[in-house]
C-alpha positions in Angstrom: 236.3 0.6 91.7 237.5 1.1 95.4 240.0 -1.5 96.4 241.4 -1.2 100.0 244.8 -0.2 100.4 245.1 -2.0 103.5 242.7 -5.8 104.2 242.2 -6.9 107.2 244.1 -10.2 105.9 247.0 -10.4 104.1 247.4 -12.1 100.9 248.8 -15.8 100.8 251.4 -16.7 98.6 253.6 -19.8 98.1 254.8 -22.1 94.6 254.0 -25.1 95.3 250.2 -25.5 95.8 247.7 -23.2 97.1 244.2 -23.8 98.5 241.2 -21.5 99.4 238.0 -23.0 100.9 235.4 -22.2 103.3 236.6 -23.8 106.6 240.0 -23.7 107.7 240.6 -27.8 108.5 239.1 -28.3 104.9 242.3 -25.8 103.8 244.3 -28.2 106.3 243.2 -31.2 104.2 243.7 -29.7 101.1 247.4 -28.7 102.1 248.2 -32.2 103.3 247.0 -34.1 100.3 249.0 -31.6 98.0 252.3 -31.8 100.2 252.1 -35.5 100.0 252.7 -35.0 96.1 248.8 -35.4 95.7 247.2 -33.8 92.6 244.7 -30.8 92.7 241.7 -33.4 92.0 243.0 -35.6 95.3 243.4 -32.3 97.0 239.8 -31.2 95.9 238.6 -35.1 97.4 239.7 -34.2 100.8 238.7 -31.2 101.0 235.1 -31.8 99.4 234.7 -34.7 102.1 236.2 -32.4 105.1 233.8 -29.3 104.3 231.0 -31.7 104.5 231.7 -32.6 108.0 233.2 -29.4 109.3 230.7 -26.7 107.4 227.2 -29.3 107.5 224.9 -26.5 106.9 226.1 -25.5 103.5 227.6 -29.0 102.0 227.9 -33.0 102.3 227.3 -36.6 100.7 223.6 -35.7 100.3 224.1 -32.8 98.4 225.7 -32.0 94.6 228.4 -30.1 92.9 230.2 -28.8 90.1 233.9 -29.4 89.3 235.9 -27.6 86.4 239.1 -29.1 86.3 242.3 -27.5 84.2 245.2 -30.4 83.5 248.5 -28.4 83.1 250.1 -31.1 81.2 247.5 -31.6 78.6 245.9 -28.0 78.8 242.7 -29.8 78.8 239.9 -28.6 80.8 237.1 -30.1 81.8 233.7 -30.1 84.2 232.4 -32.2 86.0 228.5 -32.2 86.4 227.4 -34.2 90.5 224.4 -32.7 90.4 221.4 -35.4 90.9 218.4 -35.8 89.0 214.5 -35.4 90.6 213.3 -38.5 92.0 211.2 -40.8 89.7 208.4 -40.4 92.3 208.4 -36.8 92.2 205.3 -35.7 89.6 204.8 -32.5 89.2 201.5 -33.5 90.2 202.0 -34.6 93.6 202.9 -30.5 94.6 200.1 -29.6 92.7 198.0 -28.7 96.2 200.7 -27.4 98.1 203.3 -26.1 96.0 206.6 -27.4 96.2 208.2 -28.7 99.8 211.1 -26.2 100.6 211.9 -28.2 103.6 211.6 -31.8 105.3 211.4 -35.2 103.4 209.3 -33.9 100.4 212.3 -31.3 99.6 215.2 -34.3 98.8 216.4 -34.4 95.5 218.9 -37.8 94.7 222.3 -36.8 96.2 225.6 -37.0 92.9 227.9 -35.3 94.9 230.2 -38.4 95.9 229.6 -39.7 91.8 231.4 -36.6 90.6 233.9 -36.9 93.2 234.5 -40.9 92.5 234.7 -40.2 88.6 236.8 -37.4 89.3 239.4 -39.1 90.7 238.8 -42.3 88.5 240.3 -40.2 85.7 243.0 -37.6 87.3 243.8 -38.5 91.0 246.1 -40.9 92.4 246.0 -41.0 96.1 244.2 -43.9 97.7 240.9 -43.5 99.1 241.4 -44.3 102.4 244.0 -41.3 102.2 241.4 -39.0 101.3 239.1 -39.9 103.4 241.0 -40.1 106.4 240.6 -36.0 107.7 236.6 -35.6 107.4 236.6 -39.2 109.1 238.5 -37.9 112.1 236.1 -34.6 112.1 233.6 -36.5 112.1 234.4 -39.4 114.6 236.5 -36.6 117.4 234.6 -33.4 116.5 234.8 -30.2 115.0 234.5 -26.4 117.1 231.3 -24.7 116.8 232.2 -21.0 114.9 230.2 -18.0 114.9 229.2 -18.8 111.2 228.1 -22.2 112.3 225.4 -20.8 115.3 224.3 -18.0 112.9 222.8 -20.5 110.6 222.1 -23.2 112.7 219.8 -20.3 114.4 218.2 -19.5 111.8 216.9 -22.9 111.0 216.8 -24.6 114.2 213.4 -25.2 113.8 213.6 -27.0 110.8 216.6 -28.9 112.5 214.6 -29.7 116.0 211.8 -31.5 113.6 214.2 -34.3 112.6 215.8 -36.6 116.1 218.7 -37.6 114.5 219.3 -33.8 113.0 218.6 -32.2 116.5 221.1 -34.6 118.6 223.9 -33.7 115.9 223.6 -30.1 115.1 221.6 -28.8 117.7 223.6 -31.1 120.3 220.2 -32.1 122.2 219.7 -28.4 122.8 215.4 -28.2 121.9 215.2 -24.0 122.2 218.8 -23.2 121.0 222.1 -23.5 119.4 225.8 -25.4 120.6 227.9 -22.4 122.2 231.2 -21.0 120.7 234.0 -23.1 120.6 231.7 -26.7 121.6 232.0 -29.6 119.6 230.3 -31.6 117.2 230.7 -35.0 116.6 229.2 -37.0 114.0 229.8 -40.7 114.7 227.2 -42.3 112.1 228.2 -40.1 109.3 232.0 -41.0 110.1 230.9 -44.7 110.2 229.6 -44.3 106.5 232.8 -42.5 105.5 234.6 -45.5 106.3 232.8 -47.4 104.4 233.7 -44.9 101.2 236.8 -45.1 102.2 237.1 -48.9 101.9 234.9 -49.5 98.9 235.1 -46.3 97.3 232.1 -44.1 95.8 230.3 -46.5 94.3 229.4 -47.9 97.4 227.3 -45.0 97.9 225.2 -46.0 95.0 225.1 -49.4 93.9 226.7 -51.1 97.0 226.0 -52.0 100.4 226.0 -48.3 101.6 223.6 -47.7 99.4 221.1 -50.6 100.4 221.4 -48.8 104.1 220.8 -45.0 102.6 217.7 -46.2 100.4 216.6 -47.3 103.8 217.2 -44.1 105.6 215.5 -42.5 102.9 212.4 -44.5 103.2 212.6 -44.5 107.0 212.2 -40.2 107.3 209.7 -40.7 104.3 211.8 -39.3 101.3 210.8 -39.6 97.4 214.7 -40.6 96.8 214.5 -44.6 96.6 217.0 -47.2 95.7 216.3 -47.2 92.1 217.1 -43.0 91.9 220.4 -44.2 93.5 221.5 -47.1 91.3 220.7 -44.4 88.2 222.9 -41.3 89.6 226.0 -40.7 87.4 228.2 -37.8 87.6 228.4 -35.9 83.8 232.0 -35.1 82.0 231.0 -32.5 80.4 233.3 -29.7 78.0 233.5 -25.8 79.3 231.3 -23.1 77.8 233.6 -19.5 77.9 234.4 -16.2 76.7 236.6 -14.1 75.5 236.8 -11.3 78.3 239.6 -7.9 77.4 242.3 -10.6 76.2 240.9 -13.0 79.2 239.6 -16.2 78.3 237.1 -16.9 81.5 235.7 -20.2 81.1 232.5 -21.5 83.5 230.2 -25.1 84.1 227.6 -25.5 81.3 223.8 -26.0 82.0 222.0 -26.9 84.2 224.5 -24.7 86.1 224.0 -20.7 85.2 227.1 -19.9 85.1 226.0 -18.7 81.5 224.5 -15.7 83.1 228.1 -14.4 84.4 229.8 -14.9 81.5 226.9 -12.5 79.9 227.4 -10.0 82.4 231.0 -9.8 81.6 230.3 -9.8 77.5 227.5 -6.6 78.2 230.0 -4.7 81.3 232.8 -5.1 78.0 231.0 -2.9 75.9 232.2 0.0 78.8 235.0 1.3 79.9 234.5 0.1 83.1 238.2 2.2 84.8 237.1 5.6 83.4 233.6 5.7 84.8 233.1 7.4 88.3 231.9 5.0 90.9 228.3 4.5 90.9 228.1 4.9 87.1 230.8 1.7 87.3 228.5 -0.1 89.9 225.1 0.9 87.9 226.4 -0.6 84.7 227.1 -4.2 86.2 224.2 -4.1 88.2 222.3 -3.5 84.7 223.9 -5.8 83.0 222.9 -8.5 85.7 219.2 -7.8 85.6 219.2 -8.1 81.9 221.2 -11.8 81.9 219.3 -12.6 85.1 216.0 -12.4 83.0 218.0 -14.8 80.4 218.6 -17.1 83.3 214.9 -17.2 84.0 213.9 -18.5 80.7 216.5 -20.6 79.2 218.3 -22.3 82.6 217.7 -25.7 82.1 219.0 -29.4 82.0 219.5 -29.1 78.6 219.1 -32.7 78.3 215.0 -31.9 78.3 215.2 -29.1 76.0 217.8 -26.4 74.2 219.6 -24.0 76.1 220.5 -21.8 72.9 224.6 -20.1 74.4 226.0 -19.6 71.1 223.0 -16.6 71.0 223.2 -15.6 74.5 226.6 -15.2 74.1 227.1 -13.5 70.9 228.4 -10.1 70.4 225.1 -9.1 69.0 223.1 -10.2 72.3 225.6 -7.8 74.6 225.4 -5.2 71.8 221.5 -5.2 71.8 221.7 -5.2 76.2 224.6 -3.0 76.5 222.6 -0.5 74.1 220.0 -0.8 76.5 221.1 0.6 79.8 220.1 4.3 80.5 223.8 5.2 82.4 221.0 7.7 84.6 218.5 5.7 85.5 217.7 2.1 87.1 215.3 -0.1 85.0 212.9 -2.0 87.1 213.3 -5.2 85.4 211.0 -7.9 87.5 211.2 -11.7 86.5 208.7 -12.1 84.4 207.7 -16.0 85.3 208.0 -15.3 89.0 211.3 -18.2 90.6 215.4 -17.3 98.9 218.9 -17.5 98.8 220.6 -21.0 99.2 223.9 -22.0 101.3 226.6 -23.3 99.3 230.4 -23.8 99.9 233.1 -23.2 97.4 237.1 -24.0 97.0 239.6 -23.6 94.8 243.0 -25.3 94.5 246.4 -25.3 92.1 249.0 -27.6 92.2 252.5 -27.3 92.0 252.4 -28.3 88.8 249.5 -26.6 87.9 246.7 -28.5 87.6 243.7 -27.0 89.0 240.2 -27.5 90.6 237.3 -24.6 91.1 234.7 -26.7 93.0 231.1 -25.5 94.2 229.0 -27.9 96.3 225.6 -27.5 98.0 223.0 -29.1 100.0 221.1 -25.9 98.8 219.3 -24.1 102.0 221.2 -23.7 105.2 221.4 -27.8 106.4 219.3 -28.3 103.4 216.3 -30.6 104.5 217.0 -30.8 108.1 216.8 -34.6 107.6 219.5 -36.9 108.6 218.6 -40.5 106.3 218.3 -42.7 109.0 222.2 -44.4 110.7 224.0 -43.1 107.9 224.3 -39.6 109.2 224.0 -38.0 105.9 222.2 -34.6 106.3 219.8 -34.4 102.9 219.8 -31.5 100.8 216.7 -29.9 99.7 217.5 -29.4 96.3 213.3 -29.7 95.7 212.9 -26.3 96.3 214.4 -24.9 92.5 211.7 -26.5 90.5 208.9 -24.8 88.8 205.6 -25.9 88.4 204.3 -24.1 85.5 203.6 -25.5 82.1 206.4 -24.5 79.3 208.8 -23.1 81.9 212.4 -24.2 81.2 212.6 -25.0 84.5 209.7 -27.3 85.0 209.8 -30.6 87.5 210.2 -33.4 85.5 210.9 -36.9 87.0 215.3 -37.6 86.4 215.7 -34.3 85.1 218.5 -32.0 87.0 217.0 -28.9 88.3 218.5 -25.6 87.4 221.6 -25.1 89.6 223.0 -21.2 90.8 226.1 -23.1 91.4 229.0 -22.3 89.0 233.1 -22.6 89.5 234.9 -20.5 86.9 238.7 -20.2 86.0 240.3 -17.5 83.8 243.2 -18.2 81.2 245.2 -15.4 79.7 247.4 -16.8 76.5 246.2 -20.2 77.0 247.9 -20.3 80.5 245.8 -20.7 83.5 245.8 -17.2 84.9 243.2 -17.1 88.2 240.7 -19.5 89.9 237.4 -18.5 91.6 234.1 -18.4 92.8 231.8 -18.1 95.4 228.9 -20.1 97.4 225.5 -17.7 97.7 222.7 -18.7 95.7 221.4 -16.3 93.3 224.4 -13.7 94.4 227.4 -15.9 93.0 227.7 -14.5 89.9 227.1 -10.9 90.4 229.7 -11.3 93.1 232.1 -13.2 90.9 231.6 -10.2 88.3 232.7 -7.7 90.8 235.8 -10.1 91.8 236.8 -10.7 88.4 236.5 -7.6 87.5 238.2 -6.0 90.1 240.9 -9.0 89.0 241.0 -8.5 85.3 240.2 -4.2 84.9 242.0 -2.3 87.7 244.9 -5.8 88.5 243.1 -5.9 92.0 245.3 -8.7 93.8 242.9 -11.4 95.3 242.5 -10.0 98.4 241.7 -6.8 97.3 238.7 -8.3 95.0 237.8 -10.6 97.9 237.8 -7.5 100.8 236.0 -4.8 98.1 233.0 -3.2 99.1 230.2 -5.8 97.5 226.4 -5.2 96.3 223.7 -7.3 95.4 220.5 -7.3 93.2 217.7 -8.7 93.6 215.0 -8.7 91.0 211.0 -9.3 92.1 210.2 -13.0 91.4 214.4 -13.9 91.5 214.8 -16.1 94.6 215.7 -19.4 93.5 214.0 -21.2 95.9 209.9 -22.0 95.9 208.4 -19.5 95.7 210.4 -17.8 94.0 210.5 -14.0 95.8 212.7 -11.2 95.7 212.3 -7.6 96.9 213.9 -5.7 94.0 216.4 -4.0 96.1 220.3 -3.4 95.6 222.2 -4.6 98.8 225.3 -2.5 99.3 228.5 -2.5 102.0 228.8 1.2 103.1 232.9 1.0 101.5 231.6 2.9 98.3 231.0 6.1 100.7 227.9 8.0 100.9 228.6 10.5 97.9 228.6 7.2 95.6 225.4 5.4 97.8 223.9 8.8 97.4 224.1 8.9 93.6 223.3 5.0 93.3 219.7 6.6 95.1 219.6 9.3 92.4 219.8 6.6 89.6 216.3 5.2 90.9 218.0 2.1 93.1 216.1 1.1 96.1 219.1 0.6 98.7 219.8 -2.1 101.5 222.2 -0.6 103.3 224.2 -3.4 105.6 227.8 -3.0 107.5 231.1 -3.4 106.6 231.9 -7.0 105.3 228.0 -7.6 105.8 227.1 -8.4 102.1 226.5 -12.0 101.0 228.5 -14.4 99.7 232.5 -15.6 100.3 234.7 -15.9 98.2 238.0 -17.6 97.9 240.4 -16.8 94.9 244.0 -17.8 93.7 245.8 -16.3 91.2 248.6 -17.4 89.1 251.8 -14.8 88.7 253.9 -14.8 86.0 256.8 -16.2 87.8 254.8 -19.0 89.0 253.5 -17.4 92.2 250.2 -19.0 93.6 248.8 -15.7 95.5 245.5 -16.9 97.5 242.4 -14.5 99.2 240.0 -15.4 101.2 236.6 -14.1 102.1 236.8 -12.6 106.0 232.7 -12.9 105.8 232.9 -16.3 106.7 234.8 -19.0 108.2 237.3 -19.1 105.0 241.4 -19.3 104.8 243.6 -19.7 102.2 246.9 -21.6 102.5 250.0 -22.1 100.3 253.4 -23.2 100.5 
């Protein structure tokens, strides 16, 4: 593996509580919680709540998450599921005609975020409310600066944006052909309006309260399936960690409907090799193997497994890596299309450990880049369009079904090494989060890569025809790869029969934010330069 000698940030290090998220004032809230003597869960609170304000195109209130949560104390880990269920009114029927709506109204799926995030702290976090609330309120009511990141994907949806008033005069600033400039502001004065109201009353509100009378409302006014009755049934799951054993690793990941499954396959096949002794592109052509065969796992058995079995202990048995390792020609790329055919969705990611060493790895998502577009009437929730994962096709695992949770790419793993928490990490970025969190943990747990080394590492990504997660479900069987390797290794890649996307430096997808635990106690932090991410500690 080539780790840089040299990244272009340093790592951050400090022993009593570190924080890596996506957004720098999110890393600020974070901080503050934890130097108050907040827990990692109140930590993970504020910053869920501040990434929502201050990063609106990848996370928020209308969206959903995953939680894994390690208690020092107790060693107890556990996940929690906010991911919301289709709306009662959504037959598979209605999409019949059409297919499924990847954008607009049609595409909003009920909203658990804020459930996982009240139950959360209902059972491990002890600062008030009003506390935690109190940093994405202020973003939101004063403003946040415009970053590169933000007009890149603003950009590339501003259409979808411009369809939606209330959308266009918050993220688009009242701009109709274009995007807020560098370093403007954006201010969100309905959305902090209905963060006070959390604050005060706390989650529930959002679902069975007053707030959530006004959202149902919103949700009827822009002409969404969501109604008041999807609301008053959305509860966040508690839910126990599926894991492996990795090399004397114990890497533990959400269960269904999230796919972290699929990465902890990966790792049991890329075991069976000797990953430091092979020469570069044999190293990168094993793990991209063993991702297209769990990827074609993924496709049939990702599932709420509420609606039908999602069978682990098998896909996770020495005998299934034996059978896939066995199957990799080292020389030559198998063309492994989905075979039921399933775009990449925006997602945010954080990690955080306490001082006394609790910890939270947290994914959230409104799924595409400002998911819907939609804004639900005053309450200046942006909508996710969470819509778009469903299938259509009878017997597929995946199938729309009325309060069933689609199939989420989202995953937030943690590693222990002799029952002690050891690393925490993950990454937003659709169907590329777990073949990105192999390379990082692998980079972590093979050649003792520091996290900013696995963060900065040259990165590739596969893409299997019929992969994309969203409707309809495309992908152009190509390997996307940073030019790091060097072109003897890109060369031989070629050779092997992969179909190369070359991009630049630091170009690849996803971002990743990382923190791992020394054995003196040392919280050492990395954070992805290909986005607005930072990592704090103290």
């Amino acid at each position: 593996m080539y780790l840089p000698t040299r990244t272009w940030r340093t790592p951050i290090m400090g022993r009593a509580g570190a924080v890596g998220t996506n957004h720098p004032l999110a890393t600020q809230a974070g901080l503050d919680v934890l130097r108050a003597g907040g827990t990692a869960v109140d930590a993970a609170v504020a910053i869920s709540l501040t990434l929502g304000v201050v990063e609106p195109a990848m996370s928020g209130l209308g969206g959903d998450g995953f939680f894994q949560v390690h208690e020092a104390a107790t060693g107890r880990t556990r996940c929690w599921n906010a991911t919301g269920a289709a709306p009662l009114a959504a037959t598979p029927d209605r999409f019949r005609a059409a297919g499924i709506a990847v954008r607009g109204p049609q595409s909003v799926s009920t909203p658990c975020l804020l459930a996982g995030l009240g139950a959360m702290h209902a059972a491990l976090g002890k600062t008030a409310w009003e506390t935690l609330c109190a940093p994405a309120i202020g973003h939101a009511r004063d403003g946040f600066a415009v970053t590169n990141n933000y007009r890149h994907f603003a950009r590339d949806v501003r259409t979808h944006l411009a369809a939606d008033r209330r959308s266009a005069a918050v993220f688009l600033d009242g701009l109709a052909d274009g995007v807020p400039a560098f370093a403007s502001v954006i201010r969100q004065p309905d959305l902090a309006r209905t963060l006070e109201e959390i604050a005060a009353e706390g989650a529930e509100t959002f679902y069975r309260g007053r707030l959530a009378r006004r959202l149902a409302a919103g949700l009827r006014e822009v002409g969404a399936l969501v109604e008041e009755r999807d609301l008053a049934a959305c509860q966040a799951e508690v839910q126990d960690p599926i894991g492996i054993t990795y090399r004397g690793f114990r890497v533990t990941q959400t269960p269904p409907n999230s796919t972290g499954f699929t990465l902890l396959q990966m790792l049991k096949i890329a075991e069976r090799f000797h990953l430091a002794a092979l020469e570069p592109a044999q190293r990168i052509h094993v793990l991209v193997e063993a991702k297209k065969r769990a990827f074609l796992d993924r496709e049939r058995w990702g599932a709420d497994p509420r609606f039908g079995a999602v069978p682990l202990e098998r896909l996770l048995s020495d005998a299934a890596a034996d059978e896939a390792a066995a199957a990799i020609d080292l020389d030559r790329a198998a063309d492994l299309p989905i075979a039921q055919p399933e775009k990449a969705g925006d997602t945010t990611y954080f990690c955080v450990v306490d001082g006394a060493g609790n910890a939270v790895s947290g994914i959230q998502s409104i799924n595409s880049g400002f998911g819907s577009g939609v804004t639900a009437g005053d309450t200046g929730v942006l909508l996710n369009n969470r819509m778009a994962y469903w299938h259509l096709a009878e017997g597929h695992a995946n199938r729309l079904v009325p309060g069933k949770r689609v199939r989420h790419t989202m995953n937030a793993p943690m590693v222990f090494k002799d029952d002690a928490l050891w690393a925490v990490e993950g990454t937003p970025g659709a169907d590329n989060q777990v073949q990105v969190n192999l390379q990082v943990l692998t980079a972590l747990m093979d050649f003792d890569a520091n996290p900013q080394q696995a963060v900065e590492a040259p990165r590739w990504s596969s893409s299997q025809v019929g992969q994309g997660a969203n409707w309809p479900h495309d992908g152009d069987g190509r390997l996307t790869i940073e030019p790091g390797y060097g072109p003897e290794v890109l060369a031989a890649l070629e050779a092997r029969g992969h179909v190369l996307a070359r991009v630049g430096p630091l170009e690849a997808p996803c971002s990743v934010q990382a923190i791992r635990i020394m054995p003196n106690g040392m919280r050492v932090v990395g954070s992805d330069p290909r986005r607005d991410g930072w990592g704090g500690a103290f």
